[in-house]
Each structure stands twice: as structure tokens, then as C-alpha cells.
C-alpha positions as CSV (number, residue, x, y, z in Angstrom):
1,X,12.7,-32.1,33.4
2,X,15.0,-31.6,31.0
3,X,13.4,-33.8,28.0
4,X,10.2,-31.1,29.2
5,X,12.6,-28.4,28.2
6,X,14.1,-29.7,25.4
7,X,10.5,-30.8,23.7
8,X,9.7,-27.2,24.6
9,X,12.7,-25.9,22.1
10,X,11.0,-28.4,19.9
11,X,7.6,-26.6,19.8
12,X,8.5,-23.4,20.1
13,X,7.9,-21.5,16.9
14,X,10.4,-20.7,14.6
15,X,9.3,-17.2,13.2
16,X,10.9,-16.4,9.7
17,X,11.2,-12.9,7.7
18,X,10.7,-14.3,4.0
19,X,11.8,-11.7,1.3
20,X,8.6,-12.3,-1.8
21,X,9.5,-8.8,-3.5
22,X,12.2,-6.1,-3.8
23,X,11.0,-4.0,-6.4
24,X,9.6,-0.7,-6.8
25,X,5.4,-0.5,-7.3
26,X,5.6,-1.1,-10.8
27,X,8.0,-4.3,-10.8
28,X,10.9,-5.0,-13.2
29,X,10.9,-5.0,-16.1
30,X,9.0,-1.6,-16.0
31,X,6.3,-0.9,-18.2
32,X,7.5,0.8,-21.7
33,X,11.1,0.2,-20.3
34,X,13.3,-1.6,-23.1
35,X,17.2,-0.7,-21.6
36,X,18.9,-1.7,-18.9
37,X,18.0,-4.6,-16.2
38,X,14.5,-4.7,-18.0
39,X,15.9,-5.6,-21.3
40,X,18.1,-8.0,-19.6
41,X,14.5,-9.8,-18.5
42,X,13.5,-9.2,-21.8
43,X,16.5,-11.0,-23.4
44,X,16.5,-13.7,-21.2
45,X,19.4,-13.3,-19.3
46,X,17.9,-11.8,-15.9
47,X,15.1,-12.7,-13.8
48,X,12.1,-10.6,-13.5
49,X,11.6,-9.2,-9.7
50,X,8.5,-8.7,-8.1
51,X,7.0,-6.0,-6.6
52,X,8.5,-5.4,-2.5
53,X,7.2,-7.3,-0.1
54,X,8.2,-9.1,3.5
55,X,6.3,-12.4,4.4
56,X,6.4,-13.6,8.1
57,X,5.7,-17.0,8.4
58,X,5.9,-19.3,11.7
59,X,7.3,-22.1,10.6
60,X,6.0,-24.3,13.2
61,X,2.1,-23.6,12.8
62,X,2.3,-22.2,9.1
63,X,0.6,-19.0,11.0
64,X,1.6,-16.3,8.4
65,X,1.4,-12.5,7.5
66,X,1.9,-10.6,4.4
67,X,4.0,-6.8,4.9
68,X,2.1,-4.8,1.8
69,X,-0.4,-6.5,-0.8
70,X,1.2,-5.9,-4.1
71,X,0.0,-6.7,-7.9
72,X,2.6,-10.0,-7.1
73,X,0.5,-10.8,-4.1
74,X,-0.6,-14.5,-5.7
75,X,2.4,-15.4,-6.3
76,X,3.9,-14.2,-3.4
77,X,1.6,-16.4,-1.4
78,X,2.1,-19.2,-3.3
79,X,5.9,-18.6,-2.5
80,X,4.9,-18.2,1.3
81,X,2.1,-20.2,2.0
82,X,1.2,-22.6,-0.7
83,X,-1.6,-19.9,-2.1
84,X,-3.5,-19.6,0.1
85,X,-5.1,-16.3,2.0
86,X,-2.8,-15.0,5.0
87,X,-4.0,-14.7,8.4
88,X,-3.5,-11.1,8.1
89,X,-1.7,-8.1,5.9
90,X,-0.1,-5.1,6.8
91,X,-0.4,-2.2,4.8
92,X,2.3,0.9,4.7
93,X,0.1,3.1,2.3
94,X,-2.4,3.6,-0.9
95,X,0.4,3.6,-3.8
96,X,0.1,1.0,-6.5
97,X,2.5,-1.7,-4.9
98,X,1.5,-1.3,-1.7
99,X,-2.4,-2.2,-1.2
100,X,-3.7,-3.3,-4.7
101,X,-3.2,-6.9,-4.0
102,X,-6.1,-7.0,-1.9
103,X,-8.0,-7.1,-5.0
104,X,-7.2,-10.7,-5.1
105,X,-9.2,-11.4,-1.9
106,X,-12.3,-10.5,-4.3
107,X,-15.2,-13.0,-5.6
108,X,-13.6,-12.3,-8.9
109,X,-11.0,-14.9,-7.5
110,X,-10.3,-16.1,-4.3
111,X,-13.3,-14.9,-2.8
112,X,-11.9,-14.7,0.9
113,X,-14.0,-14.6,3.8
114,X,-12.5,-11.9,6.9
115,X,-9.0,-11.6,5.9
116,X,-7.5,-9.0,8.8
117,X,-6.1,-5.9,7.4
118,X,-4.3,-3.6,8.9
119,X,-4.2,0.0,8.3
120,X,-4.2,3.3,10.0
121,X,-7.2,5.0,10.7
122,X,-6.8,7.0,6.9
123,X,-6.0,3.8,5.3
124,X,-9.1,2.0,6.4
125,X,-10.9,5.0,5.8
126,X,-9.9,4.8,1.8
127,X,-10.9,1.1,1.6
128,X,-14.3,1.9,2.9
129,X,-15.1,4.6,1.0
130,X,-13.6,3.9,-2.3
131,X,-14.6,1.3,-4.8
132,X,-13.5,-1.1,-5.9
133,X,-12.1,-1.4,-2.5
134,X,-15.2,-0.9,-0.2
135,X,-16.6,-3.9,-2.2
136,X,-14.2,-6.1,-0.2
137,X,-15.2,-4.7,3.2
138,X,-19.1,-4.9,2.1
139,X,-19.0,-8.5,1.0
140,X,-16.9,-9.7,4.0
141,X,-13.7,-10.3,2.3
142,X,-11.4,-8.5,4.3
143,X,-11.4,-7.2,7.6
144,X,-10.1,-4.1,8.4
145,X,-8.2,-3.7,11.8
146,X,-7.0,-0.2,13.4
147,X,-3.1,0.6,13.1
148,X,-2.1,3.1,15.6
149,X,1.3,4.6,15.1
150,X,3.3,3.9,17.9
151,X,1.3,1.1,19.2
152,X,2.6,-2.3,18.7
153,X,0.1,-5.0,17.7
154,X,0.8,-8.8,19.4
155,X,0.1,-11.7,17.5
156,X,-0.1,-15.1,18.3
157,X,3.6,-16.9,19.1
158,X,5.6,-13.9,20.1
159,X,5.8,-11.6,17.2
160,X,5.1,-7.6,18.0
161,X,4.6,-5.7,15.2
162,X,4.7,-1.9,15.8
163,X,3.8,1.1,13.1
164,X,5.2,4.7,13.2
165,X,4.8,7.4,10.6
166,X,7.3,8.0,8.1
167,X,6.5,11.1,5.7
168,X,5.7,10.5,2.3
169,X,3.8,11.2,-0.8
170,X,0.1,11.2,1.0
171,X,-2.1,11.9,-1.2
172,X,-5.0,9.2,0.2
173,X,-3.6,8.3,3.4
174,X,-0.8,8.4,5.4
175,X,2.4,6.4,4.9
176,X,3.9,4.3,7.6
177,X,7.2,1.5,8.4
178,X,6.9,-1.3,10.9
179,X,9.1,-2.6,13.5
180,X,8.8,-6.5,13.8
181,X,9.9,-8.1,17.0
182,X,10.0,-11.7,17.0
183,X,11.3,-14.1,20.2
184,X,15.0,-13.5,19.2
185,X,15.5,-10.7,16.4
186,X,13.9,-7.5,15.7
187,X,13.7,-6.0,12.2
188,X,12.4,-2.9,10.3
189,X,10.6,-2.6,7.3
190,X,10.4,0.8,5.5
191,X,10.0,0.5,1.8
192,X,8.7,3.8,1.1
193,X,9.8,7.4,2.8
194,X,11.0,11.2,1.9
195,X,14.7,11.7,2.1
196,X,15.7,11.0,5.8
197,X,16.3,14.6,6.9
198,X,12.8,15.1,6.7
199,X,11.6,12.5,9.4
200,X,11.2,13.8,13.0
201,X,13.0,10.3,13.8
202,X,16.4,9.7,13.6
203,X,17.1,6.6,11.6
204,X,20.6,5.4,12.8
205,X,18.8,5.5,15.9
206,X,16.8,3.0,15.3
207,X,19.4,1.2,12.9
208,X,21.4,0.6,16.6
209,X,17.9,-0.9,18.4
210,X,17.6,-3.6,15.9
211,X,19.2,-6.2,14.0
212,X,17.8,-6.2,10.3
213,X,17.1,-2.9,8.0
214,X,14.8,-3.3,5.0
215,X,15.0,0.0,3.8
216,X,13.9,2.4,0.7
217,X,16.0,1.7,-1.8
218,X,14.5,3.4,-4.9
219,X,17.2,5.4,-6.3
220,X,20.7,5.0,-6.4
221,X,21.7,8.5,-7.8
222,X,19.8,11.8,-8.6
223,X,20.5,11.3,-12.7
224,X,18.8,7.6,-13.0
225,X,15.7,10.0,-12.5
226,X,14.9,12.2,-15.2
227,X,11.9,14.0,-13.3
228,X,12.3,16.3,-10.8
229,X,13.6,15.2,-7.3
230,X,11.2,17.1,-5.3
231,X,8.1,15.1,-6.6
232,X,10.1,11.8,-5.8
233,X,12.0,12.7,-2.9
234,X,13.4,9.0,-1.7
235,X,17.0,8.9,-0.3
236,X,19.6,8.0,-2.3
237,X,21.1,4.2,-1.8
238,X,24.5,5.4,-1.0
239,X,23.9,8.0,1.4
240,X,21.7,5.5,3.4
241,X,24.8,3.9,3.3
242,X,27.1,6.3,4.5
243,X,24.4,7.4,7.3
244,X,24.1,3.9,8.7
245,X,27.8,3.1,8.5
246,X,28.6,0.9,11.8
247,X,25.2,0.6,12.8
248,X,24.4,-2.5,14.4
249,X,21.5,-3.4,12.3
250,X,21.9,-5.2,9.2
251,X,20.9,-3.3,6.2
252,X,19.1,-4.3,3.3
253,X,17.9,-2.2,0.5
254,X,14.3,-2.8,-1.2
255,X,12.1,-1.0,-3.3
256,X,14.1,-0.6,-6.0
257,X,13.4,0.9,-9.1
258,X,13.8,-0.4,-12.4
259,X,16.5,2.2,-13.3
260,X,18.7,1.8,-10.0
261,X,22.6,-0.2,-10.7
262,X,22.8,-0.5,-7.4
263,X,19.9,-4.0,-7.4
264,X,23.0,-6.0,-7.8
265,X,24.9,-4.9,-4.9
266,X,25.9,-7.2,-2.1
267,X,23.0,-5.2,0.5
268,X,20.6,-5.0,-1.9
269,X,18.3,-7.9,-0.9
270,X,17.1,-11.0,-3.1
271,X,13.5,-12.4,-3.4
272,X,13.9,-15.9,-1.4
273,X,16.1,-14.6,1.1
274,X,15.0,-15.8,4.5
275,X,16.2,-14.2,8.1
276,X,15.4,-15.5,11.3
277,X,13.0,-13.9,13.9
């Protein structure tokens, strides 16, 4: 009985948050950006970053998921997987960093047959009905698989991943987070939302249900900006902070734009990092 058990540990699966991304949509360096962190890259002395994005791989089976499909997305599934198509994706919303991967699923390169996507019912709606996008669903590519907010989808080895609504720049669909339980941990992955007063939710709520925060992290203070705030409403990095002071989760900023100091911070996470589930 108890070799039973222990070959039981043994096969259980080891479910892993992998980190492939932590910039904002456009990466770093930024486009027609020569200061700062992105003339750093340019110089040689720092490393490019890649555009934000979570990969949860089971470790056991290789059975593995991308969070967001980003301009990065082939090498971030190299990173994950080896390069090879997920067995599903997980979209948050229709800005550049966050779905535009999926053109990499096309017969202009991988040519992928029925790769699940997930997306809320506005989200698949856009892919249909919008080249070069609907091209994907027409020729079998992808897959497109409801998101309902609220409603936790169950894949296979004990991982639930839930969506709610977060608010956000909409203009093509809506924007959501996810809450990812696994067998022992339970994270949250919000890369994207308005500042946090404006969310029916209460984050450090949910920062005391779970045990890992991935949060916006696109701005550290209102003068790195130089447009107006209201277009690009994100919270700022350290009042995040001082909101989630004590929680129990573990935060982690990512998302961050190419202008933001605070990307070398101690909570402001690193592609390669790797957290239990």
C-alpha cells in the first residue's frame, strides 16, 4: 500500500506557472525608443524582454497552455514546449500583445490543425468576423472555445482556470483576468485593467484568496507618460503596492512598459521565472 501511494506522488502531475514575457504589447526595446532601458538593449548591456505572457505546463505529461498569444508567441513556445503548438491559449483581449500571436498558427507557418482558443463570446466573435483572423477559424487552424466570465474551465490533471471581467480599453471586445487553480496553489493573472477603483471587484480581496499575483504593471508614475492619463488609465506600480500591502498573495508586476524604472525592482517579475501550481 504504501509503495501504491508513494508511486502515486510519483505520477501525479507537477503543474508549473512559467513566466515567457513581462512586457507591455509592444516589447522592449520599444519601437522609435532610443533612451532609457531600450538603449540599454541597444548598447548591449540589457536584455531585450518579450511581450507578457504566463505558460502552464504539466511537467509530467508536457500537457501545456499559453495565457495571451503575443508577437513573441514562437519563441515563447520554444521556451515552453520545444516549439511546438499548445494544447490550448487563453486570450484576455484584442490589443496587439494579447491575441496577434495566433497568426503563427497560420499556413504561412506552422499551419496548425484545431488549436483550442479561448475567448469570451465578443472575442470569438472578432476572430470570426475579421480577417486575417477568420482565415484561421475557416481553414481549421484554431478552434475557438466559449469563455464565460465567472465560469471556471477544467482541464485535464487538476488545473481550473476561471475568467472574470476586468474593465478596460474595449474597443473590439471585452477585456478579461484569469484565476488559475492548480492541485496545490492558486494564482491570478491580470495584465491589462483601468485603475483599480474602477472595477466592481475588490482586488485585495482576491489578493487574500490566492497565493501568486501577476498584475498590471504598466506604469510606474503618471510623468513616464507624456499622454493623457485618461486614455491609458492603468494603475500605477506603487499604489498597487500600497493597496496590497500584507495581502497573502504574492505579488508580481507584468506588463510593463518600456518607460517604467520600476522593471528592475525586486516584484517586478523575470521571463524564466517558474512558480509551482
Amino acid at each position: 500500500m504504501i509503495l501504491a501511494a508513494l508511486a502515486g506522488l510519483v505520477l501525479a502531475p507537477r503543474w508549473e506557472l512559467v513566466v515567457l514575457g513581462v512586457a507591455q504589447d509592444a516589447g522592449m526595446p520599444h519601437l522609435g525608443c532610443m533612451k532609457g532601458a531600450c538603449k540599454e538593449v541597444h548598447d548591449g548591456l540589457r536584455k531585450p524582454e518579450k511581450v507578457a505572457c504566463l505558460g502552464l505546463i504539466d511537467r509530467t505529461t508536457g500537457t501545456n497552455y499559453l495565457f495571451d498569444a503575443t508577437p513573441d508567441m514562437s519563441e515563447q513556445l520554444y521556451a515552453l514546449n520545444g516549439g511546438h503548438p499548445p494544447d490550448g491559449v487563453f486570450l484576455t483581449h484584442a490589443h496587439l500583445g494579447h491575441y496577434t500571436g495566433l497568426m503563427y498558427f497560420g499556413r504561412e507557418s506552422i499551419g496548425a490543425k484545431k488549436v483550442p482558443v479561448w475567448g469570451t463570446e465578443r472575442m470569438r466573435k472578432f476572430l470570426a468576423d475579421n480577417g486575417p483572423w477568420s482565415l484561421l477559424v475557416t481553414l481549421g487552424n484554431i478552434d475557438l472555445n466559449p469563455l464565460v466570465p465567472d465560469e471556471g474551465v477544467a482541464l485535464p490533471g487538476g488545473v481550473t482556470v476561471t475568467p472574470f471581467l476586468v474593465p478596460h480599453r474595449d474597443e473590439f471586445t471585452d477585456t478579461v483576468g484569469f484565476r488559475i487553480d492548480g492541485p496545490n496553489r492558486k494564482a491570478v493573472f491580470i495584465p491589462d485593467i483601468d485603475q483599480w477603483e474602477r472595477w466592481n471587484r475588490s482586488i485585495r480581496d482576491l489578493a487574500d484568496k490566492v497565493d501568486l499575483l501577476f498584475v498590471d504593471g504598466t506604469f510606474g508614475e503618471p510623468a513616464e507618460i507624456g499622454r493623457n492619463l485618461a486614455e491609458i488609465p492603468h494603475p500605477m506600480v506603487p499604489h498597487t503596492r500600497e493597496l496590497l500591502r500584507g495581502a497573502r498573495a504574492k505579488l508580481w508586476f507584468i506588463h510593463l512598459n518600456h518607460t517604467n524604472a520600476e522593471r528592475d525592482a525586486p516584484d517586478a517579475v523575470k521571463e524564466g521565472m517558474r512558480f509551482e501550481l
